[in-house]
C-alpha positions as CSV (number, residue, x, y, z in Angstrom):
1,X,281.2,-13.5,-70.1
2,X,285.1,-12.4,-70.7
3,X,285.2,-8.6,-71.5
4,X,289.0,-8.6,-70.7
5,X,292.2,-10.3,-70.9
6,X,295.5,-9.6,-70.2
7,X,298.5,-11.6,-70.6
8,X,301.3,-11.4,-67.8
9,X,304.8,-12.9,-68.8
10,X,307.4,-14.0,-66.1
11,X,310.5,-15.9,-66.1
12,X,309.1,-18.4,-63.8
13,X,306.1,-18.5,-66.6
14,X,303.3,-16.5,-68.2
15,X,299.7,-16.5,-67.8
16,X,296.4,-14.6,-68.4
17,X,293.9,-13.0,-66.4
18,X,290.5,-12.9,-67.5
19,X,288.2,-9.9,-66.2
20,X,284.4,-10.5,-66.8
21,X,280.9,-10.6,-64.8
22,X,279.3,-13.8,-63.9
23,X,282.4,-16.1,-64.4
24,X,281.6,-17.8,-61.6
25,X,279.4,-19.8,-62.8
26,X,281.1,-21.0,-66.0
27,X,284.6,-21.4,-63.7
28,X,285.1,-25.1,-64.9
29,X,285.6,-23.8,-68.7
30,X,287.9,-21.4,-68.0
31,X,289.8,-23.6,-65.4
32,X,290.3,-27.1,-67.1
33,X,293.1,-25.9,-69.3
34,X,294.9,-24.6,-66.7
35,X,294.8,-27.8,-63.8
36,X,297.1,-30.9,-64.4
37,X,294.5,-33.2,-63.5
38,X,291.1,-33.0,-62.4
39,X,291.5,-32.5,-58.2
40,X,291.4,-29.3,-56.8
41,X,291.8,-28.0,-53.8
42,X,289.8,-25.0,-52.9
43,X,291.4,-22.2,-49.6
44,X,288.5,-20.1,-49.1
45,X,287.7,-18.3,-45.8
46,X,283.9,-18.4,-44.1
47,X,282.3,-15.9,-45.7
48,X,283.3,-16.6,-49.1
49,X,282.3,-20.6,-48.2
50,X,279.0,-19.4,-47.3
51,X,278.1,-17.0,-50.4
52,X,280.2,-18.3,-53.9
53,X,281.0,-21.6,-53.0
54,X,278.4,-23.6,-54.0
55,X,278.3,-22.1,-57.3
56,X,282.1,-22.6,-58.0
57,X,282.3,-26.2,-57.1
58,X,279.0,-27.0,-59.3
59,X,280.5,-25.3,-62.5
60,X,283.8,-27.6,-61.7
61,X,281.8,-30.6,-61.1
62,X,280.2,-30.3,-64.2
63,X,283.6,-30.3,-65.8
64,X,284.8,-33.6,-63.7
65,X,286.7,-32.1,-61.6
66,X,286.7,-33.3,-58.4
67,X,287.0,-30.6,-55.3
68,X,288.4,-30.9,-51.8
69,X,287.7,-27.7,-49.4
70,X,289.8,-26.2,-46.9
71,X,288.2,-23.2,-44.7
72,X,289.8,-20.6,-42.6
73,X,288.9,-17.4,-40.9
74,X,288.4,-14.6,-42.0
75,X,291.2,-11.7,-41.5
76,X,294.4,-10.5,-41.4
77,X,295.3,-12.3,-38.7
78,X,295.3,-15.4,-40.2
79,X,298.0,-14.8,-42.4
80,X,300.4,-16.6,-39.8
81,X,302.9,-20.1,-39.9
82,X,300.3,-21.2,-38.0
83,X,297.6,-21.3,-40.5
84,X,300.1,-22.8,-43.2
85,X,301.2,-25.7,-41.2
86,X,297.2,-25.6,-40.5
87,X,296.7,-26.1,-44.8
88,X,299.8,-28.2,-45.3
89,X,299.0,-30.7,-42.8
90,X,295.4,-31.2,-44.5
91,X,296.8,-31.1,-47.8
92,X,299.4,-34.0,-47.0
93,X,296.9,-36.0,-45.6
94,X,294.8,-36.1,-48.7
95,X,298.3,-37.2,-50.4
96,X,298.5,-34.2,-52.8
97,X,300.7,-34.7,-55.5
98,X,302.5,-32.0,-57.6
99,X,299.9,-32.3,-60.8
100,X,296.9,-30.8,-58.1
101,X,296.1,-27.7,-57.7
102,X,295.0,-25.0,-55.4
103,X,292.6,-22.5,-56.1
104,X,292.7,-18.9,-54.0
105,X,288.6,-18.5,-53.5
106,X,288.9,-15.3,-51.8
107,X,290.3,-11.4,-50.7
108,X,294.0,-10.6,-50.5
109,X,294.8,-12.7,-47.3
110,X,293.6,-15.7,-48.7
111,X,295.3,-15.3,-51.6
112,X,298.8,-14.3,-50.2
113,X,298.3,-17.2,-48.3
114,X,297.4,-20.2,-50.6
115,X,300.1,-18.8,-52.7
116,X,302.8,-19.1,-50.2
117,X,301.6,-22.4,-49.1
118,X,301.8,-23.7,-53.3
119,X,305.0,-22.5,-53.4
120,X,305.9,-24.9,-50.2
121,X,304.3,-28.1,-50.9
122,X,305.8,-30.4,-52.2
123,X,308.6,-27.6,-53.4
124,X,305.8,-26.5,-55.4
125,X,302.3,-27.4,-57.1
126,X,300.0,-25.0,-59.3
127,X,297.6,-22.7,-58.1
128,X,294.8,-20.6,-59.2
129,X,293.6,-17.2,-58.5
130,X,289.8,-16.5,-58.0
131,X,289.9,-13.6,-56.1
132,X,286.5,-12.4,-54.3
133,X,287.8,-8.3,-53.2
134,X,288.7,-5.2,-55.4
135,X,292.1,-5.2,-53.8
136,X,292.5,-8.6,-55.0
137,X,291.4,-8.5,-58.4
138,X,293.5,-5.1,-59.1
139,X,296.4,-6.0,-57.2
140,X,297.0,-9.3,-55.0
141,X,296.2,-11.6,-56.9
142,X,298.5,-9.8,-60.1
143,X,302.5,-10.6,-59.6
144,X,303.1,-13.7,-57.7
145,X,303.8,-11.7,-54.6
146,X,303.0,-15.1,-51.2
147,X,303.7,-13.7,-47.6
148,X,302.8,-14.3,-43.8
149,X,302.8,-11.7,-40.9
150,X,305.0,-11.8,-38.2
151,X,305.4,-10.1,-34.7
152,X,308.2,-8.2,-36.6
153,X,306.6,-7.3,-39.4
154,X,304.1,-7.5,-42.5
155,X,304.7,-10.0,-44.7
156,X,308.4,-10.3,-43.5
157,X,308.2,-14.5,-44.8
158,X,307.0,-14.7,-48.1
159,X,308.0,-16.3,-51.1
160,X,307.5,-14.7,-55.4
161,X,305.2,-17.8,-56.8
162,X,302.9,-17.1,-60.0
163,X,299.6,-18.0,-60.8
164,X,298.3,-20.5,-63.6
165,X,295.7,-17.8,-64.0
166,X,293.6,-15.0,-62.3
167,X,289.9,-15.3,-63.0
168,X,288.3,-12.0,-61.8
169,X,284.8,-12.3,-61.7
170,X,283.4,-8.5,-60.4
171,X,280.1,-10.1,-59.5
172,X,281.5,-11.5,-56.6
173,X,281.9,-7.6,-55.5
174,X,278.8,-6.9,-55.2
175,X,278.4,-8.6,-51.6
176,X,281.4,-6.5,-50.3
177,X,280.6,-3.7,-47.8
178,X,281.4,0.0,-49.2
179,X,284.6,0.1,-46.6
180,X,285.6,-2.9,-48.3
181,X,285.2,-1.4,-52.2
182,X,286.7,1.5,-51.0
183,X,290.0,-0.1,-49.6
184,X,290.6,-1.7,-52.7
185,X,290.4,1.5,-54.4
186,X,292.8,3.0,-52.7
187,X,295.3,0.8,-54.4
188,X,293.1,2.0,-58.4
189,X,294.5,5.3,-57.1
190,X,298.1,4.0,-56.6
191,X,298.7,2.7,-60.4
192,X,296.8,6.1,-61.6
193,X,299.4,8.3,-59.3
194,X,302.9,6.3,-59.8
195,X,302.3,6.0,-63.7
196,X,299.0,6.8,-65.1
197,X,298.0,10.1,-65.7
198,X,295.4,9.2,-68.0
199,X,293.4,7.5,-65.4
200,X,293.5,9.3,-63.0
201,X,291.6,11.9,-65.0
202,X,289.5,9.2,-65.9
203,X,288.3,8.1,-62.5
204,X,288.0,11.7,-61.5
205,X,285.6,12.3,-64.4
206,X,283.9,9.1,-63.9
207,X,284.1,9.2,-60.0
208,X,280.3,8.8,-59.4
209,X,279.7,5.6,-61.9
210,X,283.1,4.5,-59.7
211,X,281.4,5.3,-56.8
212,X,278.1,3.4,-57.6
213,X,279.9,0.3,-58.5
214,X,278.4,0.5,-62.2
215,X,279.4,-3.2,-63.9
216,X,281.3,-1.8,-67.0
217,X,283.4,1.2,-64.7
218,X,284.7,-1.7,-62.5
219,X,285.4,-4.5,-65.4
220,X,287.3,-0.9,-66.9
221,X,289.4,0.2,-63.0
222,X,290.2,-3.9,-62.8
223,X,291.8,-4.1,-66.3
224,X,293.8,-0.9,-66.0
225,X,295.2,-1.6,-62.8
226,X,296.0,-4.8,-63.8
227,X,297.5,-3.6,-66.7
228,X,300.0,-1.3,-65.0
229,X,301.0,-3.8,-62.7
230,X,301.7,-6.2,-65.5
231,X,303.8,-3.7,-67.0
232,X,306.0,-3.2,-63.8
233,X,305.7,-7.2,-62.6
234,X,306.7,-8.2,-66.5
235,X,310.2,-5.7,-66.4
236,X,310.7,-6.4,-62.6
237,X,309.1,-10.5,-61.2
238,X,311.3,-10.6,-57.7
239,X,311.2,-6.5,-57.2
240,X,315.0,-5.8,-57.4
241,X,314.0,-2.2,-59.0
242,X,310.7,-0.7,-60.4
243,X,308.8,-3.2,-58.9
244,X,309.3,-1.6,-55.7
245,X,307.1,1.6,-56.9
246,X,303.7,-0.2,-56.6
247,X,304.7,0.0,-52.8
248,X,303.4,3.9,-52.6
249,X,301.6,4.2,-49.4
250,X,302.3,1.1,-48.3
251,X,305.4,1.1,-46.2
252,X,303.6,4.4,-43.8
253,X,300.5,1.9,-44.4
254,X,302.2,-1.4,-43.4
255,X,303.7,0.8,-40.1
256,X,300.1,1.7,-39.6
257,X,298.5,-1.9,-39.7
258,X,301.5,-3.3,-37.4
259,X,301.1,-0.7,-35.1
260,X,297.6,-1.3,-34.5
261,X,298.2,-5.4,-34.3
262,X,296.2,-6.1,-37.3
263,X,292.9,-5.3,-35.8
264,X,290.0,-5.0,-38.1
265,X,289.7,-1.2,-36.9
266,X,292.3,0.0,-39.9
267,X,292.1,-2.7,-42.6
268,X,294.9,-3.4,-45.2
269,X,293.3,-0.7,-48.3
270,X,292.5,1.9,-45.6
271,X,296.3,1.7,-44.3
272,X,297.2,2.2,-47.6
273,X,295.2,5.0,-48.0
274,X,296.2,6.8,-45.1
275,X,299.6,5.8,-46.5
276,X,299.1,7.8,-49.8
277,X,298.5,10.6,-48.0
278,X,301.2,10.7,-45.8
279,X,303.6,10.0,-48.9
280,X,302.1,12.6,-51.1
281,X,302.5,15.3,-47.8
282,X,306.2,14.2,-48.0
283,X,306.4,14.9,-51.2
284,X,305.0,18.3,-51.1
285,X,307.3,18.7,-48.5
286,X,310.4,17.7,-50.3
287,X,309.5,19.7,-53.0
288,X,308.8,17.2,-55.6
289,X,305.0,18.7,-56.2
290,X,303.4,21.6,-56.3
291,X,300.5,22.2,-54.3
292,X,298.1,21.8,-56.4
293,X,298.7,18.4,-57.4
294,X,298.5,17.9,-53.3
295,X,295.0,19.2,-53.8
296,X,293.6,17.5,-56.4
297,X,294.6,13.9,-54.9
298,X,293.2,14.7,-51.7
299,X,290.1,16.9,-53.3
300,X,289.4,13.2,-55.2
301,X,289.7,11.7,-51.6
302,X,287.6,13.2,-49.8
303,X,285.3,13.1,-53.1
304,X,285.4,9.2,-53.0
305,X,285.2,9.2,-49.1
306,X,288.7,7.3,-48.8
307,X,290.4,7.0,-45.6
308,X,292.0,9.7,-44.5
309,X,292.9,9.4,-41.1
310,X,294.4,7.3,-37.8
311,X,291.5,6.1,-35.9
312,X,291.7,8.5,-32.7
313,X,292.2,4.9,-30.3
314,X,295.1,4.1,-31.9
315,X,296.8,7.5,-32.0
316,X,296.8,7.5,-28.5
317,X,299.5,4.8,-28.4
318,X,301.6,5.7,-31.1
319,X,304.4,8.1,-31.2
320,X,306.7,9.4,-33.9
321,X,309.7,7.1,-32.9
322,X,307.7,4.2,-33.0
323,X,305.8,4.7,-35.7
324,X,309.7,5.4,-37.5
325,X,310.4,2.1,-36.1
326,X,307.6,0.2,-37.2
327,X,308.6,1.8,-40.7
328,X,312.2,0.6,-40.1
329,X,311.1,-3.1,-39.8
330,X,309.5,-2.6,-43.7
331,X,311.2,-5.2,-46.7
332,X,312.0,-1.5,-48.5
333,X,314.9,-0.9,-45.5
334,X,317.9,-1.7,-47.4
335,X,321.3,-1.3,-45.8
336,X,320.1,-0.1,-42.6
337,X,318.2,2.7,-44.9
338,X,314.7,3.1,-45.5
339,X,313.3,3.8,-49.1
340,X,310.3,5.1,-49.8
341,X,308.3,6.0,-53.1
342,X,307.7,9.8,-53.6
343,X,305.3,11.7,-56.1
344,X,307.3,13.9,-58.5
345,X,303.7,14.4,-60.5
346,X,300.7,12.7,-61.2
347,X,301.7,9.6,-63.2
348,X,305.0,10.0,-62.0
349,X,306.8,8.4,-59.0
350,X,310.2,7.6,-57.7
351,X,312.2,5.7,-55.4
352,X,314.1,7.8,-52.9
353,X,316.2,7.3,-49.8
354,X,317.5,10.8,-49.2
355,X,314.6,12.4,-47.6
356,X,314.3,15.0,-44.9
357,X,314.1,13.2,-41.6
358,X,312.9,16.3,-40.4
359,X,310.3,16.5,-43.3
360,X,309.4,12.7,-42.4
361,X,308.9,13.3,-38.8
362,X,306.6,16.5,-39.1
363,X,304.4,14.2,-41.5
364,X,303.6,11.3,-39.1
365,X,303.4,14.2,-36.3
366,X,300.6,15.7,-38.3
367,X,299.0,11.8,-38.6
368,X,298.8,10.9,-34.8
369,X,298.0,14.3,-33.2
């Protein structure tokens, strides 16, 4: 059953996301409106094959549709040319034409990925969101944001390519590991610091129904974050302005995961969270917060049991000019300088490139020490 929908307007077109449990299984009625024609092609990684896929392709049957598979590994590193000329070259040879469309049947990498390779086929065919993580319903799969990793960086190739729709189905949560719930809230946190006040009060007071995954909590964390980032995507589609606050945490967090080779020892919401951190320390530093609000954040931290810290292995290879460097090779480095998004308050952020290096340098000393 729908409990939620929100509508998210682009210039490149609009479209709705629909938050509910047990969606799943009634895909095919909320999908037929949406597809040209009735062939789909489904990206999903193995896990995702092995528990939801059955039931997605018997709901679209039912409606006629007729699905084609495609099936990857699972991880960040797949998110490389190599996997797209992987999906391309299948999709070509089933003769895809520009009324299919792709459906995203998984976490954050799957989606990023099946969204870059829409926006390349055949200069571009319609896809579908069904993302299967908390990370992806409240914030991958939102925005039209496609990209690939590189040696150089974290999604350094990408393209901005929207959605047809987002069907968030938070059932599908319910087979993901507590590390994995607890990297995609790390990016809840994000909306409620940058520009809502309001909940972050409300997932501090409701922290332990949060915390226990409680159906009608998680329907309520996915439509709020989703509706901040509609706000922000709506005013700002290709991220030539405010669109660049949703990236709080994440260019210390994208230094962390490229650092550390995309291993599965420091996954993409756990960078992030370390990330957070790090930029709210800065902040303190630079004198844009009081310490209290420093303390409250991290009090709800370590309240939630978010990732705090550099795993000690990695530590041991990084440095602070490196771990600058990595940070230097970030999409926020404009004109040889590096932006990053500060707190001024809770529900509050800013973009700012006149920071301490000083300041910055005594925060990622206190991070790998």
């Amino acid at each position: 059953m729908i409990k939620k929908k929100l509508r998210v307007n682009t210039k490149q077109k609009s479209y709705d996301i629909l938050i509910g449990n047990n969606l799943i299984n009634n895909a095919g009625n909320f999908l037929q409106n949406h597809i040209k024609n009735q062939r789909v092609f489904i990206i999903t990684n193995k896990t995702i094959h092995k528990l939801y896929y059955a039931s997605l392709e018997k709901s679209l049957t039912k409606k006629n549709i007729k699905t084609y598979k495609i099936i990857i590994g699972d991880g960040e590193n797949q998110k490389n040319i190599k996997t797209i000329n992987s999906i391309c070259s299948t999709l070509l040879n089933y003769k895809i034409n520009r009324d299919d469309t792709l459906i995203a049947f998984g976490g954050g990498v799957i989606g990023d990925i099946v969204g870059f390779t829409a926006s390349i086929t055949l200069r571009g065919v319609n896809f579908i969101q069904i993302p299967t993580t908390l990370l992806a319903q409240v914030d991958s799969s939102v925005g039209g944001k496609t990209g690939i990793n590189t040696k150089e960086g974290k999604n350094l190739i990408g393209t901005f390519f929207q959605p047809n729709l987002v069907l968030a189905d938070v059932s599908l949560l319910r087979s993901l590991s507590h590390r994995e719930f607890l990297a995609g809230y790390a990016e809840v946190i994000k909306y409620s610091l940058i520009m809502d006040k309001s909940f972050f009060n409300w997932l501090v007071k409701n922290k332990r129904r949060v915390s226990k995954q409680e159906v009608s909590y998680i329907i309520e964390i996915v439509f709020r974050s989703c509706k901040n980032k509609a706000k922000i995507v709506n005013k700002d589609e290709n991220e030539k302005n405010i669109r660049a606050l949703l990236n709080f945490g994440h260019t210390f967090g994208h230094a962390i995961e490229s650092l550390n080779n995309y291993k599965k020892s420091v996954i993409h919401g756990e960078a992030v969270s370390i990330g957070i951190l790090m930029a709210i320390e800065l902040s303190l530093l630079e004198g844009k917060i009081k310490k209290v609000v420093e303390e409250k954040v991290k009090a709800h931290f370590h309240q939630m049991k978010l990732k705090s810290s550099i795993p000690k292995k990695l530590k041991s290879k990084i440095s602070v000019p490196k771990f600058i460097n990595a940070m230097q090779s970030d999409k926020k480095v404009k004109d040889n300088t590096l932006n990053l998004i500060l707190l001024n308050e809770v529900g509050n952020a800013k973009i700012v490139n006149n920071f301490s290096t000083s300041n910055l340098r005594k925060v990622i000393k206190k991070h790998i020490e």
